[in-house]
TORDREN-722339 format. One line per 5 residues: number of its first residue (from 1); their letters; for each residue y, z, x of N, C-alpha, C. Coordinates in nm, 2 decimals, padded with zeros to 4 digits. Last residue first. Layout:
# residues N
NUM> A> Y:Z:X:Y:Z:X:Y:Z:X; ...
This chain:
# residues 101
101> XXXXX> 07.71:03.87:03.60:07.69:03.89:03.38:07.82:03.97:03.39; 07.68:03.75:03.84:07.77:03.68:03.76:07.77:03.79:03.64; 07.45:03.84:03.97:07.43:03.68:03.87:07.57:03.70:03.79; 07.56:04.04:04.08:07.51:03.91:04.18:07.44:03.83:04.05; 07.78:04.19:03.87:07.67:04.18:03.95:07.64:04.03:04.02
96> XXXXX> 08.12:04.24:03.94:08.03:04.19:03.85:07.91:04.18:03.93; 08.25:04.62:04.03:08.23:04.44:04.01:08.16:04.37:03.93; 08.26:04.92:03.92:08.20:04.79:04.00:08.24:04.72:03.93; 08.62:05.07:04.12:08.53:05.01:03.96:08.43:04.89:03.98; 08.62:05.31:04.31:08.64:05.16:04.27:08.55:05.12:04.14
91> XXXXX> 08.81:05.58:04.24:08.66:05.54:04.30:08.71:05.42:04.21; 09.14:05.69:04.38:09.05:05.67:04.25:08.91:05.61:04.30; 09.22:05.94:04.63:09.21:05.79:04.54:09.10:05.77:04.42; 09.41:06.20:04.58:09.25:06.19:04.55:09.30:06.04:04.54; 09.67:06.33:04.74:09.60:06.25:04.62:09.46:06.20:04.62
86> XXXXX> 09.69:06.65:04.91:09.67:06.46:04.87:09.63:06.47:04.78; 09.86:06.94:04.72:09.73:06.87:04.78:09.73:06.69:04.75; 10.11:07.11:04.79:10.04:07.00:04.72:09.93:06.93:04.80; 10.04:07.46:04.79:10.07:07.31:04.88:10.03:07.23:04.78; 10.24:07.69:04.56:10.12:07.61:04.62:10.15:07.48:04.72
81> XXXXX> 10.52:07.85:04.64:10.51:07.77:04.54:10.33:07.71:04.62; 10.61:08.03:04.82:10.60:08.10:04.68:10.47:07.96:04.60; 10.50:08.03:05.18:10.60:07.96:05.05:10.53:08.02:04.90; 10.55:08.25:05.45:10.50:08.17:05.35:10.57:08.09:05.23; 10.69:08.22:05.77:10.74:08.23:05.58:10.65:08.14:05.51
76> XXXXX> 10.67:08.20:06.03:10.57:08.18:05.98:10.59:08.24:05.81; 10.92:08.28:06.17:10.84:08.19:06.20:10.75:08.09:06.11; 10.96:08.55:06.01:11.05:08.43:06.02:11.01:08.30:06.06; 10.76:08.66:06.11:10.72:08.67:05.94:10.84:08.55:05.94; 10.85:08.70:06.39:10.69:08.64:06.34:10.74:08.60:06.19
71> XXXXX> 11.04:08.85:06.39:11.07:08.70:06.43:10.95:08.63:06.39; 10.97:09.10:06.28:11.10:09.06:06.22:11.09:08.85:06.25; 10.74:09.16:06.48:10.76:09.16:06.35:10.86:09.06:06.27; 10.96:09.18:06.72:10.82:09.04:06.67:10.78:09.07:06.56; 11.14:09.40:06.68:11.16:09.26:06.69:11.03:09.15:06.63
66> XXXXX> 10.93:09.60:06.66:11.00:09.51:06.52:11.07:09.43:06.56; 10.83:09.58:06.90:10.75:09.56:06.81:10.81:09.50:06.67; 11.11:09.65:07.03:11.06:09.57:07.02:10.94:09.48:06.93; 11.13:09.90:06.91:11.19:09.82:06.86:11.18:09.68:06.91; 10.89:10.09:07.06:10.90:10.06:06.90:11.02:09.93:06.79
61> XXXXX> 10.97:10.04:07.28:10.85:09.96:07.22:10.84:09.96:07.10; 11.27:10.16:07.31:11.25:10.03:07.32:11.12:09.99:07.27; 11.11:10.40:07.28:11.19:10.37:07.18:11.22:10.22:07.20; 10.96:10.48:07.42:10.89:10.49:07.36:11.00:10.38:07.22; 11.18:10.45:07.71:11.09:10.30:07.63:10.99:10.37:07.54
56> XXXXX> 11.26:10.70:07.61:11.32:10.57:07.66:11.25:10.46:07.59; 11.12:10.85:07.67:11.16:10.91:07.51:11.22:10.74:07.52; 11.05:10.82:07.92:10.96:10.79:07.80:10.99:10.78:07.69; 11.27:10.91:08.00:11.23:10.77:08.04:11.13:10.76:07.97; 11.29:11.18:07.94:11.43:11.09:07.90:11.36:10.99:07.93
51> XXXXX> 11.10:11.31:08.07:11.07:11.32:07.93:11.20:11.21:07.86; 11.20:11.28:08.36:11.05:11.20:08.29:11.05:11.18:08.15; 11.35:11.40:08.36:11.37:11.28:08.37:11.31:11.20:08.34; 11.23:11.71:08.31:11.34:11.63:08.21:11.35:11.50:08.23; 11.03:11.69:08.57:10.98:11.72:08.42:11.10:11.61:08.30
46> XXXXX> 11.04:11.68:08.82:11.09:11.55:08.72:11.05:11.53:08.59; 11.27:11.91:08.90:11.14:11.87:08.89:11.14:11.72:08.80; 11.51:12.11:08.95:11.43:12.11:08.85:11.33:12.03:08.78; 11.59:12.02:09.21:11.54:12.13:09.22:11.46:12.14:09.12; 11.51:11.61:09.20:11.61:11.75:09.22:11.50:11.90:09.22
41> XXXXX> 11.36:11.39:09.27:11.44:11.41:09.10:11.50:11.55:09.14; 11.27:11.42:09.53:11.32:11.31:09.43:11.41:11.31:09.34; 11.14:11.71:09.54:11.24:11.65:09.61:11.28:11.50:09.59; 10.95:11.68:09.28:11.07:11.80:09.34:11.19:11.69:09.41; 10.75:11.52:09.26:10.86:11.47:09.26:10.99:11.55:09.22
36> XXXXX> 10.46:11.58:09.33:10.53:11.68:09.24:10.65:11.60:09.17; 10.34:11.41:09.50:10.43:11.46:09.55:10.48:11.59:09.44; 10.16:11.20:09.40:10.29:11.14:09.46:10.39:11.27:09.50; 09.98:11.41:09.27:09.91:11.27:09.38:10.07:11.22:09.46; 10.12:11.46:09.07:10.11:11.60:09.18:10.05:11.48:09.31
31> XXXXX> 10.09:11.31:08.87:10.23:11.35:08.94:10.24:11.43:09.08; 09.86:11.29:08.81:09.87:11.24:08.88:09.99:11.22:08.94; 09.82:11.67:08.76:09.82:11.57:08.71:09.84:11.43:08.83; 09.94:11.98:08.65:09.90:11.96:08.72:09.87:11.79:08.68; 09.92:12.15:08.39:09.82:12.18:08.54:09.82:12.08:08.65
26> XXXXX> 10.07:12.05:08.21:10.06:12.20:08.23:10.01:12.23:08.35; 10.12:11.76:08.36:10.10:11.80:08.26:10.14:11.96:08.33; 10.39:11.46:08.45:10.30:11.62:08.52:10.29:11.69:08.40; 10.36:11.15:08.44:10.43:11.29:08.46:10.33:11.36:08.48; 10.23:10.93:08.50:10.27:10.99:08.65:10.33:11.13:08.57
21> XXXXX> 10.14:10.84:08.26:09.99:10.90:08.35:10.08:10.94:08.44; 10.37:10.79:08.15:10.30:10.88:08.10:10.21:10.92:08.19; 10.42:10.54:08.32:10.54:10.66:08.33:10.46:10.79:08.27; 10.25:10.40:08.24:10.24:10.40:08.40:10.34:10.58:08.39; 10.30:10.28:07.99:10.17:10.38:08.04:10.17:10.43:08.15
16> XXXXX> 10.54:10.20:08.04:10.54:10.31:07.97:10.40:10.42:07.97; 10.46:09.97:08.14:10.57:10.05:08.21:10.56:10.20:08.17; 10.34:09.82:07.99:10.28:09.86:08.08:10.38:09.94:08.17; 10.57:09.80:07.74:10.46:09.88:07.72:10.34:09.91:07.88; 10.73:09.61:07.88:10.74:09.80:07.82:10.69:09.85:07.81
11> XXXXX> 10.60:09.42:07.90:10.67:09.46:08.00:10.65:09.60:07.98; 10.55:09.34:07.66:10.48:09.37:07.72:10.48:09.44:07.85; 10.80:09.30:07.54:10.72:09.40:07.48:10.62:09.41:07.58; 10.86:09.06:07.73:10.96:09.20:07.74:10.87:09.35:07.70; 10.71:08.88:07.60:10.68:08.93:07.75:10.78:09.06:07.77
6> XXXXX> 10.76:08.89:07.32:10.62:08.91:07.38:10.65:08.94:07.57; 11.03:08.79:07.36:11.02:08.91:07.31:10.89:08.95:07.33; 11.00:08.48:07.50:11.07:08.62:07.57:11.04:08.76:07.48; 10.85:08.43:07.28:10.76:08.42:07.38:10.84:08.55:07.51; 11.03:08.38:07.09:10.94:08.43:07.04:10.87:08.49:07.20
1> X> 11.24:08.23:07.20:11.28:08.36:07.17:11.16:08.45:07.15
């Protein structure tokens, strides 16, 4: 689940830079490289369609992000209580020396 919501988000997000660099600013832009996209998107330009597809996945990335949020912190719940740490063995008690005392 974890791994589908990373590739989706990611999906989005390089979709979404691609859709931002193709609209068309005040002057002009790399929208004008493909055409303007008049005759594509209609008489009134691909200004609105553009602004609906971004407003789009600005919104899917933001809910995706909380998806992985939401699924990460579920993953990975810390615990209230400390780890128990192993047991320390005890150190061996010497023996008797080599004469026996």
């Amino acid at each position: 689940m974890y791994g589908v919501l990373i590739f989706f988000h990611l999906l989005v997000s390089v979709v979404l830079v691609l859709v931002v660099l193709v609209q068309q600013p005040q002057k002009g832009g790399m929208a004008t490289i493909l055409g303007g996209g008049e005759s594509v998107f209609g008489g009134g330009g691909a200004a609105p369609f553009m602004a609906k597809v971004t407003t789009g996945l600005a919104v899917t990335f933001m809910l995706t992000a909380l998806g992985l949020v939401l699924v990460g912190a579920r993953l990975t719940r810390p615990s209230v209580l400390p780890r128990p740490t192993p047991a320390q063995p005890t150190p061996a008690q010497p023996g008797p020396g080599p004469l026996g005392d």
